[in-house]
N, C-alpha and C positions, 0 to 999 in steps of 0.2 A: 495529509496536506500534499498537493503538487507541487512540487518543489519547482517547475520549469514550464510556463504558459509559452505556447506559438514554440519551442523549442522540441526537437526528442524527446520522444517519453523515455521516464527513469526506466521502465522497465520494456523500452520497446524492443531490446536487441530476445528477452526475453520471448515476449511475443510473436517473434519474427520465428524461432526456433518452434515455440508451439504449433502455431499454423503448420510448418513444414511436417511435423511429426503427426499430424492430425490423423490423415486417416487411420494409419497406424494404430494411433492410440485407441481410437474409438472400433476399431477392429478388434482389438487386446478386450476394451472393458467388455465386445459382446461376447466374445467368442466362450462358450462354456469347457474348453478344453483348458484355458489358463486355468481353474480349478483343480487343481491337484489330487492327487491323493494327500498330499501336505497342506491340508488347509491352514495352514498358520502361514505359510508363504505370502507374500504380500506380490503384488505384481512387479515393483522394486527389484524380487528378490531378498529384501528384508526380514528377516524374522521378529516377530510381535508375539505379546503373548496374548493377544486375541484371536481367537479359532476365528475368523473373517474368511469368508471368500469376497472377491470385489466384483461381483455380477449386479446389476439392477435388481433392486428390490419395490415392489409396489406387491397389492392386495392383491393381482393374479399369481406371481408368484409366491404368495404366502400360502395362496389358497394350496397351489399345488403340492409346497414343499412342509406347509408346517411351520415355515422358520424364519424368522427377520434377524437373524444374527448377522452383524455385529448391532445394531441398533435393541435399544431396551425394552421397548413399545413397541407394538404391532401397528406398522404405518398408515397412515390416514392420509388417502386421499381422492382429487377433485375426478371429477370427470373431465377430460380433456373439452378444453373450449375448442370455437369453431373460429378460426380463422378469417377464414372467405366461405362464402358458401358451398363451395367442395373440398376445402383443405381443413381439416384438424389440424389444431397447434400442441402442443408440449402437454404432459400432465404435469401436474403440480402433486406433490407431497411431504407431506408432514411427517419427518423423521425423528427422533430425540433421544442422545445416548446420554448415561451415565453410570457410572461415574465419570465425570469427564473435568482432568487435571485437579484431581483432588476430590473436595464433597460436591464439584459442581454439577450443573447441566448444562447441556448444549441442545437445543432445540435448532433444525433447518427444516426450513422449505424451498425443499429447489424440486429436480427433476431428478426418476428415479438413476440417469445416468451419472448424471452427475454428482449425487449423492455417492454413487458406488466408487468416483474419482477420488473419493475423500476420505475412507476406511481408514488407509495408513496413518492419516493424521491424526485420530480417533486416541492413539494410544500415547500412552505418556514416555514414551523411548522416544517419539518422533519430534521433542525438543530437544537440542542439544541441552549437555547438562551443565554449560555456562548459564543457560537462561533457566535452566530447573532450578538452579540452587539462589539463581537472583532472589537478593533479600522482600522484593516486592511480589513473588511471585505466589501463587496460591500453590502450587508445587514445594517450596520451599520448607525445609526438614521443621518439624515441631518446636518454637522457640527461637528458628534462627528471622520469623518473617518480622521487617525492620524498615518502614515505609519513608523513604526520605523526604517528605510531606506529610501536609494535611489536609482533609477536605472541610473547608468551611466557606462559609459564606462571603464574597464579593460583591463590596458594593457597585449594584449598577447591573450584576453580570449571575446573581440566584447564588449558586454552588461552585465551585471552582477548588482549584488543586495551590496548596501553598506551599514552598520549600521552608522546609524544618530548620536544614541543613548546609552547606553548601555543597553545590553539585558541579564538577568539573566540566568544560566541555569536552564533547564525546561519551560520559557517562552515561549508563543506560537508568533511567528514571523512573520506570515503569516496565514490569511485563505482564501484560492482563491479552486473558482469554474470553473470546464470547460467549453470550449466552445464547445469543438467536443472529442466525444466521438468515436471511430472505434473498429468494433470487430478486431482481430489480422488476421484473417483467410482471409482479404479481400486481402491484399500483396502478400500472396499466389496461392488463389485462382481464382481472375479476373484479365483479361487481363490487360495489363497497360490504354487502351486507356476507357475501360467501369470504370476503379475505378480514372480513371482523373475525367473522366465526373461524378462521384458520387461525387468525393469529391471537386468539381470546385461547384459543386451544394450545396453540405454542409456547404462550406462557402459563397456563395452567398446569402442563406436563412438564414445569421446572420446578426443582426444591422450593420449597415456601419460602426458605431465605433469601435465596435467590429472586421469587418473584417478588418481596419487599423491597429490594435495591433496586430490581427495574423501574416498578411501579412510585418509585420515590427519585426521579429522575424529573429531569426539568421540562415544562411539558412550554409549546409556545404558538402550534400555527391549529391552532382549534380541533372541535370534532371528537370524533371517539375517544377517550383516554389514552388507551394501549397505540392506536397507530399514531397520535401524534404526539407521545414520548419515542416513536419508534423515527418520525420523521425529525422530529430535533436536537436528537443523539443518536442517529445511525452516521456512518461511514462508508464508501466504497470499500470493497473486498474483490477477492475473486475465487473462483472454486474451477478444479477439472484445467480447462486448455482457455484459461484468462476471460473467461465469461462474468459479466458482472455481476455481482451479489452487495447485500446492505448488510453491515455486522453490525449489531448493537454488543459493546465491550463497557460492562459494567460500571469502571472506574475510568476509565481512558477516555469513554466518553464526557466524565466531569471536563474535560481541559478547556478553558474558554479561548475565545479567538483574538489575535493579537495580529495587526500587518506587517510587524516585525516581530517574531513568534521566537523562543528561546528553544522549543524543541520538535524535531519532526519525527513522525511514525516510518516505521518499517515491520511491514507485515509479511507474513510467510505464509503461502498456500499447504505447504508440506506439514507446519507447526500450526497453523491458525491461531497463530500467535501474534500480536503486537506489540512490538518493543519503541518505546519513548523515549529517544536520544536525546541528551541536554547539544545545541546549537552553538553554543556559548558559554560561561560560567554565571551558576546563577545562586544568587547568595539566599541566606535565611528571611525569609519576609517576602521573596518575590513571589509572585503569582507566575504559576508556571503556564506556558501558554501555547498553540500552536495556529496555522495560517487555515482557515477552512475555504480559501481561495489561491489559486494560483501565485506565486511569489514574482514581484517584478511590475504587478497592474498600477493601473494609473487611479486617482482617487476616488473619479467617475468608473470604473471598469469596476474598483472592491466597493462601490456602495449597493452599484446596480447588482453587481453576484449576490451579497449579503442575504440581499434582498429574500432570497431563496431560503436564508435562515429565519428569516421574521424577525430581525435587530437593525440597528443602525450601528454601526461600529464608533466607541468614543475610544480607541487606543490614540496613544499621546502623538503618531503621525496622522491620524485623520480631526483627529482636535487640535493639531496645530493653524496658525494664522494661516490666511489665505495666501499668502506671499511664499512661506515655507514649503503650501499642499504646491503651486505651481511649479517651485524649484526641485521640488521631489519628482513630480511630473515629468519635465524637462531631462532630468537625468535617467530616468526608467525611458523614455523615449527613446534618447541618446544609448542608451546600453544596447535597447533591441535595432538602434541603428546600426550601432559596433557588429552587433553578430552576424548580418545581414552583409555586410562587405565582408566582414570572414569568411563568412560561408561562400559568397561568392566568389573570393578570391579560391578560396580551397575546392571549388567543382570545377575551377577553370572558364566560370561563364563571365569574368571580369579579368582584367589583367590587377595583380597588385606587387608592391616592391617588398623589400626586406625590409626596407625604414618604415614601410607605411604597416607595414604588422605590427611590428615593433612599439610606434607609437598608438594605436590602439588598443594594444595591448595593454599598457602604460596604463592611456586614458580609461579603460573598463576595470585593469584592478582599483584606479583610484574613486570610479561612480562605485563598485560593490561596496567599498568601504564606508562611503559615506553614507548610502542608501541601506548598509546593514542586510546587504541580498550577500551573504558566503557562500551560500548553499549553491547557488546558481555558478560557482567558479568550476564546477564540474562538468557543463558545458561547455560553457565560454574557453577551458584549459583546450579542450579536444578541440575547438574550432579552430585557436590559435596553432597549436599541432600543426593541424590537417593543414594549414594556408602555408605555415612553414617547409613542410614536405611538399607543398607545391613549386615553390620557386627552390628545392632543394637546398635547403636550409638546414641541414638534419642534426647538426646537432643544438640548435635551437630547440628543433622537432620532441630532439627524445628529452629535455630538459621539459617540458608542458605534458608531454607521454608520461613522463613518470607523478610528475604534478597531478594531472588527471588521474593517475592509477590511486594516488593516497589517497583522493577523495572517495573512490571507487570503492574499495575496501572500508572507505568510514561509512559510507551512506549501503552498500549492500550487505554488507556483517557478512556472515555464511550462506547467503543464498548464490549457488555459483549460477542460475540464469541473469542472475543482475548484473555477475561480473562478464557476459559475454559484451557486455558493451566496451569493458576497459578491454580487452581480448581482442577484441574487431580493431582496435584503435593502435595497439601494439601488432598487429598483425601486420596491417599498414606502414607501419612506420618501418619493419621489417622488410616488406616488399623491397622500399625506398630505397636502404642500404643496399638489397642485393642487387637493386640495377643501378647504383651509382659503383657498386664492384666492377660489375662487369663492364660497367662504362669505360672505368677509369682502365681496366685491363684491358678491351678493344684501343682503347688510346696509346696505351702503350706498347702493342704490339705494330 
């Protein structure tokens, strides 16, 4: 779920670090001298107990070396498409380890570089073992696995996830790993009949149990079987330096959509892992749920996305009366009005007072509350920040800095690229201090 439309991405400060590291990295994955004599070394510097080196694997270098280690299967793949008519595009390949987290499989098709970006993740050391020993998790020790839900059927909605239980807000509800991973470009880019047969292939080279739980998934925008359980339970992912991928996750994909959703994901490139955070407290009986569009859209904005799912959404705000859907409207307008003078006040391209933060500020925690947007106060916190360190405000500043930081910590768990954002923001707010020191000492000298 997107937790923030027209705002920074949750993970852009992330991405701003990958880019900068880029060539770098993609120098590392070629270069065959990172290959040690320590093949167990990860490129990290990590120790695994998988003999892995992380070089590009395809069918010339098998031919040459004999070997697709770490991968279980001897790779399969396409012939590079043609671009333009002078340029060749990417190869595609069909990878597929196991054991992977337990009796599973993990079948990808990405690129052989990028495949090689993903080795670390491969092993089961590369979850922390908060999330190894989660009662939901396929990891989780013999007899302790203890699912605070059920999946049964939802009227209106096929299969869906039920709490058993009650589930606190901030509880982790789920931790589920994939089974097929696809780069995005493959929908695009191959013919329908060459990416049937890759991806009839991708789930064929998964455990038979495994491929009964995929193939027994909710199927809705026509056509071949397999690709379109793959288009109406895949997810955005990412693999290597934030490049897009589609993850089908077995059971996380059961979750149906709700435009006030009780939990959102947090996914790890390191763990390729997905963790299901409760939003809220959600008691026994509820259908647990999350947003498959941006948080904050207007009612015309989440039908027209839907759309893209092949449903019309009946959650109890878009089957509200018509008078309720424009008061909802009105206030998600009003909010991305709010941010918009924040932000402008906080770049300097508006002038704003201390009052006039103040009461915006007021009036945006009382729309999140009503409209049931929390998750988006993690923005809105650093904007209000940032406007306050403009008119030197500062200890307003760090009172919203620190506000911001707890959400920070709630919504990134252990992934420290996600906390570069709360870090950029404290960074700042630091600056402010030390030239309102130095101010006040020039003043008084």
């Amino acid at each position: 779920m997107e937790l923030f439309p027209n705002f920074p991405s949750f993970i852009s400060w992330a991405g701003i670090l990958a880019i900068l590291n880029l060539p770098f990295a993609i120098a590392q994955l070629l270069d065959p001298s990172i290959c040690s004599s320590d093949s167990h070394k990860s490129l990290s510097g990590i120790h695994h107990g998988l003999p892995i080196c992380p070089l590009p694997i395809d069918e010339d270098s098998v031919a040459d070396t004999g070997s697709w280690v770490p991968w279980k299967r001897r790779p399969y793949c396409l012939e590079p498409f043609m671009q333009d008519d002078d340029v060749t595009g990417p190869q595609f390949c069909l990878y597929t380890f196991e054991s992977f987290r337990g009796d599973q499989g993990l079948s990808v098709i990405t690129t052989p570089v990028l495949a090689a970006t993903m080795v670390d993740a491969l092993d089961d050391s590369a979850v922390p073992l908060n999330l190894r020993n989660h009662p939901s998790n396929s990891l989780a020790a013999e007899g302790k696995r203890n699912l605070a839900f059920t999946i049964e059927d939802v009227p209106g909605k096929g299969k869906g996830l039920v709490a058993k239980r009650p589930i606190k807000k901030w509880d982790i509800v789920l931790v589920d790993h994939p089974a097929l991973i696809a780069h995005m470009d493959i929908f695009d880019v191959l013919g329908s009949e060459i990416r049937e047969e890759i991806l009839e292939q991708a789930l064929k080279q998964l455990p038979e149990e495994q491929r009964e739980e995929v193939m027994a998934l909710e199927r809705s925008m026509g056509g071949e079987p397999i690709e379109d359980i793959l288009k109406t339970n895949i997810f955005g992912v990412e693999l290597g330096f934030e490049i897009p991928h589609l993850g089908l996750f077995p059971i996380a994909s059961r979750i149906n959509h709700d435009c006030r959703p009780n939990v959102f994901w947090r996914y790890s490139v390191r763990t390729l892992a997905v963790e299901v955070i409760a939003l809220r407290d959600i008691e026994p009986g509820d259908e647990i749920t999350q947003s498959y569009v941006p948080l904050g859209l207007s009612y015309q904005d989440r039908t027209d996305d839907l759309k893209n799912w092949g449903f019309t959404c009946t959650c109890a705000l878009c089957a509200a009366s018509a008078h309720s859907r424009t008061t909802s409207d009105k206030h998600r307008q009003q909010l991305q009005h709010i941010y918009y003078t924040l932000n402008e006040g906080a770049s300097g391209r508006s002038n704003i007072t201390s009052g006039a933060i103040s009461s915006l500020a007021g009036e945006m925690e009382s729309l999140v509350r009503d409209e049931g947007l929390e998750a988006q106060l993690l923005v809105y916190y650093g904007v209000v920040a940032r406007a306050y360190m403009r008119v030197g405000e500062l200890d307003a500043a760090r009172r919203y800095v620190e506000m911001s930081e707890e959400l920070w910590m709630r919504y990134a768990g252990q992934e420290e690229d996600y906390l570069a954002g709360m870090q950029q923001l404290r960074y700042e707010l630091g600056e402010r201090e030390r030239m309102a020191v130095t101010d006040r000492k020039v003043g008084e000298a």
